[in-house]
C-alpha positions as CSV (number, residue, x, y, z in Angstrom):
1,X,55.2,-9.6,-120.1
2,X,57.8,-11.3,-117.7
3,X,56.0,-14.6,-117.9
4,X,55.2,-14.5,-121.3
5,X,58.3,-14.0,-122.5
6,X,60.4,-16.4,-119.5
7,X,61.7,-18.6,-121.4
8,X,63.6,-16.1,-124.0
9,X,64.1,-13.4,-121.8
10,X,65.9,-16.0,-119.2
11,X,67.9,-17.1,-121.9
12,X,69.1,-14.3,-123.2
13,X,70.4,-12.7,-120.4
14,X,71.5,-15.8,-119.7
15,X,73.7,-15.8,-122.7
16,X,75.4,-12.6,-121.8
17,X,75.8,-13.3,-117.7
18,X,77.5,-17.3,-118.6
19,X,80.0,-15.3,-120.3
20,X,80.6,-12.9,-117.6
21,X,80.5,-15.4,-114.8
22,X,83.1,-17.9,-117.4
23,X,85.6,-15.1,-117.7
24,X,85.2,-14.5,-113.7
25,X,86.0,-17.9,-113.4
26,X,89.2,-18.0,-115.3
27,X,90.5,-15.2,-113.6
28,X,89.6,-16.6,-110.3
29,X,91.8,-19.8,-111.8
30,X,95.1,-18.8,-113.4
31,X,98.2,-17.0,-113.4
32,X,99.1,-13.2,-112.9
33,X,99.2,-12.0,-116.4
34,X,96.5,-13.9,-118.0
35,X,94.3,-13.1,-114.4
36,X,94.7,-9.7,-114.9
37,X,93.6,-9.6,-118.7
38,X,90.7,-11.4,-117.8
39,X,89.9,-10.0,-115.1
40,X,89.8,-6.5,-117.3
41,X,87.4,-8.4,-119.8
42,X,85.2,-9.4,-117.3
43,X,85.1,-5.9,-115.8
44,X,84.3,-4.6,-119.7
45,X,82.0,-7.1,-119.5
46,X,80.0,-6.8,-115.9
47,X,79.4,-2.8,-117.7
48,X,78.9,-3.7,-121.3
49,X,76.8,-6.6,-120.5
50,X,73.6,-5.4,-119.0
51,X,73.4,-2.4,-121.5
52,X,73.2,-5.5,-123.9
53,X,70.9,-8.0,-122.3
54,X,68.5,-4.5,-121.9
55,X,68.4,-3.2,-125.1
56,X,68.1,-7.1,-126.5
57,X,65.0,-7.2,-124.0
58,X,63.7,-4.3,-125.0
59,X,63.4,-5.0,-128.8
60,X,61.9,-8.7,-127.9
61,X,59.2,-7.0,-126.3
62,X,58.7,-4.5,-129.0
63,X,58.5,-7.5,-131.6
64,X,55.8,-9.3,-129.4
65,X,53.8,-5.8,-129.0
66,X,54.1,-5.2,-132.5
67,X,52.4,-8.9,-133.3
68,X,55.5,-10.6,-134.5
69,X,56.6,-14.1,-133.9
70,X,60.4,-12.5,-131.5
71,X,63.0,-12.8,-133.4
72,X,65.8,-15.6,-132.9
73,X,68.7,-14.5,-129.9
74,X,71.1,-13.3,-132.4
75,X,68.8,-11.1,-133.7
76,X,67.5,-9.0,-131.1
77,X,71.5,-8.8,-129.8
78,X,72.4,-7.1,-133.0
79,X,69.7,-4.4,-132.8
80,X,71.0,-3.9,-129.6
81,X,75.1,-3.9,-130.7
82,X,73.7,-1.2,-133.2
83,X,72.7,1.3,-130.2
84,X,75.0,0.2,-128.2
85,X,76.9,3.7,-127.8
86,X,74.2,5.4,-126.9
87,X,73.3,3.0,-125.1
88,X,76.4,3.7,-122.8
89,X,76.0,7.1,-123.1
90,X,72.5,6.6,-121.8
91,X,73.3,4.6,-118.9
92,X,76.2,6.8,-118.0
93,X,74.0,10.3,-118.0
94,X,71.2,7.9,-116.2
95,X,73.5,6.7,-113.1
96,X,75.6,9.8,-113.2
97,X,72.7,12.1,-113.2
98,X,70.3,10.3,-110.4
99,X,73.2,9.8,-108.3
100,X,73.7,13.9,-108.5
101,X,70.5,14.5,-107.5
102,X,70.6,11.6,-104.7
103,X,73.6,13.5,-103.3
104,X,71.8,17.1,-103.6
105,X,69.0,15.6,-102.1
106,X,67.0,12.6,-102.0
107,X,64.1,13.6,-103.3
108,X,65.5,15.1,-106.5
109,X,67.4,12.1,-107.4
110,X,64.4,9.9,-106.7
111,X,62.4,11.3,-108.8
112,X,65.1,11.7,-111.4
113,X,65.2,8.2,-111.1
114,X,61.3,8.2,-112.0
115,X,61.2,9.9,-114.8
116,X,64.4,8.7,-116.9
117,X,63.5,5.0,-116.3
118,X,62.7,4.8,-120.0
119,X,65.7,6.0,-121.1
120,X,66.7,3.1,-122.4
121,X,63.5,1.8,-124.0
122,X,63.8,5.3,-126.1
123,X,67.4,5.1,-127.4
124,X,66.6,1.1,-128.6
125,X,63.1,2.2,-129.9
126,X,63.4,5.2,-131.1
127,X,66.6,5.7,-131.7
128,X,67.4,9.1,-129.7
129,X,70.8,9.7,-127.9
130,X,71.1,10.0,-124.4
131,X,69.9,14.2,-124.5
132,X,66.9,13.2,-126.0
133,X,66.1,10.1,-124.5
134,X,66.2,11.9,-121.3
135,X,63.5,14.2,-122.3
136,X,61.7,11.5,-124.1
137,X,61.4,9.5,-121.0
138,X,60.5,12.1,-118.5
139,X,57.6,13.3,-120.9
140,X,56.6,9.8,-121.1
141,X,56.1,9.0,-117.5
142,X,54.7,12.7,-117.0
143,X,51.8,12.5,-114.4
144,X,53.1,8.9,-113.2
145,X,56.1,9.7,-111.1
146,X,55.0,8.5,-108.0
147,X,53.9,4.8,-109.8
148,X,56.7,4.5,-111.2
149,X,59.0,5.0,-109.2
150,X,57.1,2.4,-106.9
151,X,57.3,0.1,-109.4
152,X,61.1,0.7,-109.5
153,X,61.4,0.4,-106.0
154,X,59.8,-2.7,-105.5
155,X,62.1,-3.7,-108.9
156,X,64.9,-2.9,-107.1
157,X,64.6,-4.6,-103.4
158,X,63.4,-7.9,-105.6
159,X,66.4,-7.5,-107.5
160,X,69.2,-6.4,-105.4
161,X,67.7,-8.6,-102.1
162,X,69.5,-12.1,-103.6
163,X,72.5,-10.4,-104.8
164,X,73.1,-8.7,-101.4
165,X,72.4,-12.1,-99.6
166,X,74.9,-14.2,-101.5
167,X,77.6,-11.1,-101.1
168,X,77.6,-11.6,-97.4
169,X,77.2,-15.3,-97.6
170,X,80.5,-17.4,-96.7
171,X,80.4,-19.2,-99.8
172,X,83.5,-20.3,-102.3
173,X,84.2,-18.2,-105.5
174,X,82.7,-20.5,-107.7
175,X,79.3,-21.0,-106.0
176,X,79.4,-17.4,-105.4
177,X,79.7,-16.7,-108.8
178,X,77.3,-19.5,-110.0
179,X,74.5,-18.2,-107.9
180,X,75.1,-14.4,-108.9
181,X,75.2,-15.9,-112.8
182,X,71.6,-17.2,-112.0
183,X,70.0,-14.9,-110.0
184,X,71.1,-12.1,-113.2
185,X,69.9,-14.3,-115.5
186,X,66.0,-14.1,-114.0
187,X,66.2,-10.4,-112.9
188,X,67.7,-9.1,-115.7
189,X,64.8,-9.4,-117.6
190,X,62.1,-8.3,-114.9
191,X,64.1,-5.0,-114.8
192,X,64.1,-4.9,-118.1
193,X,60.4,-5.2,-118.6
């Protein structure tokens, strides 16, 4: 699905993380006041972002898996504006909840991680609120825990391995926040898929 869909998965996320890394930018670049406002926008944006770029993701693969030619950029980010509360919600009970667990103990989180992976693919899908997707999602990956939450590992250290490397790099802002613009705008989608 990832190469199939490179092209518009790239670019979409693409849209979403130029914005980001723009608003970074002119932050980085002017006074106090206007700084702090955009460095407030950004910061909506770095959390509101993502939760976009996913659900957009997610309805461009249901569109191919349905048989349809995907629909045009615009398109797929307005079925994903429409859920974007839950959305939110979703993400919030996700990280909130596996974090919990992680705390408890580390098994219990991991597999909380597991089995609400598809909580967002459920809320953009089907619709459910965050409650539901939750049970939605575990009954979904029932019986495939331990595969997917490989896959998610292995999602993860692909993922988070560039970001980490150009956070403890020496480089400028602006090459700092070029490279992080690009390297969210190709794994955005493979976490998404």
């Amino acid at each position: 699905v990832y190469r199939l869909l490179f092209p518009r998965s790239v670019t979409t996320a693409a849209v979403v993380y130029a914005a980001i890394a723009v608003l970074q930018l002119g932050q980085h670049s002017t006074s106090s006041g206007l700084s702090a406002f955009l460095g407030l926008v950004a910061s909506l944006g770095l959390f509101a972002g993502p939760l976009l770029v996913q659900g957009a993701l997610v309805e461009l693969v249901r569109s191919v898996h349905e048989g349809r030619t995907p629909e045009r950029i615009r398109s797929i980010f307005g079925v994903s504006r429409k859920r974007f509360w839950p959305l939110v919600w979703t993400s919030l009970y996700y990280t909130f909840g596996v974090l919990l667990r992680l705390l408890l103990l580390v098994v219990p989180g991991l597999i909380a991680a597991a089995r609400w992976s598809l909580m967002v693919p459920v809320v953009v899908l089907e619709g459910q609120g965050a409650s539901a997707a939750r049970a939605r999602s575990s009954q979904l990956v029932q019986g495939q825990t331990g595969r997917v939450l490989g896959c998610l590992a292995v999602s993860y250290v692909v993922t988070l391995a560039p970001s980490v490397a150009v956070l403890l790099s020496d480089l400028g802002f602006g090459t700092a926040t070029f490279l992080d613009f690009a390297i969210a705008s190709r794994t955005a989608p493979l976490t998404a898929h």
